[in-house]
C-alpha positions in Angstrom: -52.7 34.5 54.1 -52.6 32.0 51.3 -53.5 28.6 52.2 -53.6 26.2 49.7 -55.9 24.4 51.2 -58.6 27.2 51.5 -58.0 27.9 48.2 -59.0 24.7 47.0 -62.4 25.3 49.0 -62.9 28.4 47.8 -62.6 27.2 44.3 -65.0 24.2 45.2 -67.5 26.2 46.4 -67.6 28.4 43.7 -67.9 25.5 40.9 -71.2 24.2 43.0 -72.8 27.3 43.5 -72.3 28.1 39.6 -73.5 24.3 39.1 -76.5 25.4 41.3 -77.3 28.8 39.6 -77.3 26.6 36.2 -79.6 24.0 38.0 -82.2 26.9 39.3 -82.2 28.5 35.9 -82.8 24.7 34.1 -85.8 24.2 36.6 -87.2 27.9 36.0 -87.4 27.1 32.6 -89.1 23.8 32.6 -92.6 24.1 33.8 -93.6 20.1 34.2 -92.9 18.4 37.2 -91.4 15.4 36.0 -88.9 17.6 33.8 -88.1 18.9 36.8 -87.2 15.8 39.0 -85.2 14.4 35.7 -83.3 17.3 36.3 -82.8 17.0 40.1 -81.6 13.0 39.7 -79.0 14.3 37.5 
């Protein structure tokens, strides 16, 4: 079953939840609070 439109979802999803994994590991590393809602306004 190829259906270009699932396809295109599939590759969405996996840009945001790479996008996300980078975001988690950018808030892990900084420890102040207000680094971290700098980062979440992005």
């Amino acid at each position: 079953m190829n259906d270009p439109y699932l396809n295109d979802l599939k590759n969405e999803f996996r840009k945001y939840s790479s996008e996300l994994k980078i975001l988690k590991k950018n808030l892990l590393k900084s420890n102040s609070s207000e680094e971290q809602s700098k980062i979440i306004k992005k």
